[in-house]
C-alpha beads as a LAMMPS data file, in Angstrom:
LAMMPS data file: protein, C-alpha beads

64 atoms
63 bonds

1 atom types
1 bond types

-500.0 500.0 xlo xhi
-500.0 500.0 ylo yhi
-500.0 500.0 zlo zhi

Masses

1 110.0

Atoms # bond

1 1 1 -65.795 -91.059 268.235
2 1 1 -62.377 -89.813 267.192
3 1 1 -63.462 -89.625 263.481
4 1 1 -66.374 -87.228 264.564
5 1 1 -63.722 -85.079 266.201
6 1 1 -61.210 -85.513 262.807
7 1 1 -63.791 -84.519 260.848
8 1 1 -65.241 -81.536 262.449
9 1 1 -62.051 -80.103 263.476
10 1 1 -61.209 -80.749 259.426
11 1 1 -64.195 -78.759 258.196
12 1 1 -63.255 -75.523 260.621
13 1 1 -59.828 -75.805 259.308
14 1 1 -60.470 -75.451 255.769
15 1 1 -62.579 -72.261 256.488
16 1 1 -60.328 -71.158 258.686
17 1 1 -57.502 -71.528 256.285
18 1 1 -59.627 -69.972 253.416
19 1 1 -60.286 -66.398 255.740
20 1 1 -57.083 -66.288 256.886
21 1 1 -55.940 -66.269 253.046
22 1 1 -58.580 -63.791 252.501
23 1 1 -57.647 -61.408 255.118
24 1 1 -53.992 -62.005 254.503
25 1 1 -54.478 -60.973 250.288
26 1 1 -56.858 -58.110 251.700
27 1 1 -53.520 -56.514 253.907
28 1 1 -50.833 -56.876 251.092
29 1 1 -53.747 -55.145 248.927
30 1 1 -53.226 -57.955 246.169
31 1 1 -54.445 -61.659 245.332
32 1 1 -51.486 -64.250 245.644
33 1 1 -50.021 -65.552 242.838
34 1 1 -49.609 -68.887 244.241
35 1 1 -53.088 -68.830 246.087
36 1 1 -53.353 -72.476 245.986
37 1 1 -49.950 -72.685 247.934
38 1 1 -50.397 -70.370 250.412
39 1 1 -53.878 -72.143 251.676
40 1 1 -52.070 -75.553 251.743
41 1 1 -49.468 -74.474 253.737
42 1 1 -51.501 -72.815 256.234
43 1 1 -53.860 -75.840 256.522
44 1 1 -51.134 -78.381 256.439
45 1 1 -49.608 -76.607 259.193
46 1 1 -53.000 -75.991 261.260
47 1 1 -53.491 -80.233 260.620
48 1 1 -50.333 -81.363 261.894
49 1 1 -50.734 -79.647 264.973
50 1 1 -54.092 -79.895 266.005
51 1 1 -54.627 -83.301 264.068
52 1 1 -51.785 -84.481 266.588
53 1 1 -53.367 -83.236 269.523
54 1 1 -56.580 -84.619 269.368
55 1 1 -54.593 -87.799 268.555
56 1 1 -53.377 -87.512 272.007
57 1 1 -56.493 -86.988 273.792
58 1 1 -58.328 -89.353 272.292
59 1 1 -55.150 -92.506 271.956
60 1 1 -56.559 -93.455 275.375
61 1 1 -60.357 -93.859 274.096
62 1 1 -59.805 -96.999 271.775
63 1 1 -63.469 -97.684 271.623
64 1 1 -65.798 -97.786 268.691

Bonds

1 1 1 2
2 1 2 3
3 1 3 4
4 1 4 5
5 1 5 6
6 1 6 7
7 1 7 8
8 1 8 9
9 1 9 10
10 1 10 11
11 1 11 12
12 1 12 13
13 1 13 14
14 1 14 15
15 1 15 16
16 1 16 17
17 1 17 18
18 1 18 19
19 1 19 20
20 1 20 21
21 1 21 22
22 1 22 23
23 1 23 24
24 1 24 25
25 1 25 26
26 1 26 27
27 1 27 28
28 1 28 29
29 1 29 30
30 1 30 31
31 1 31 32
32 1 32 33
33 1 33 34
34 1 34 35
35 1 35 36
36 1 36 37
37 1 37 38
38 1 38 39
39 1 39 40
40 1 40 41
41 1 41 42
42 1 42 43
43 1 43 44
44 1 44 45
45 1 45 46
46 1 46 47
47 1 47 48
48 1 48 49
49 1 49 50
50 1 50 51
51 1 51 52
52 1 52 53
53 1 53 54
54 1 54 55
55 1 55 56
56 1 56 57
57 1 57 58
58 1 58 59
59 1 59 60
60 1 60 61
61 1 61 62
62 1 62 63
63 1 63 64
């Protein structure tokens, strides 16, 4: 069940990561240079953590 809640949380992350880029290019009035770089980071960042956490909740649930 874990890989339902990988996945999911995955697929909100990436469009998370791709408005906040959005919004964050529509405040400095200007499109990034390094576009590319600035999504990774900001998804990388929003994996690790939350990636972690449901690691946590679920280590306990070792069922298929």
């Amino acid at each position: 069940m874990s890989i339902v809640y990988f996945t999911l949380v995955a697929a909100i992350l990436y469009l998370f990561s791709d408005w906040a880029v959005q919004r964050a290019e529509l405040v400095a009035g200007r499109r990034f240079e390094h576009r590319s770089l600035v999504f990774f980071c900001i998804l990388f960042a929003l994996a690790l953590t939350t990636f972690t956490l449901i690691g946590q909740l679920t280590s306990g649930n070792q069922g298929i």
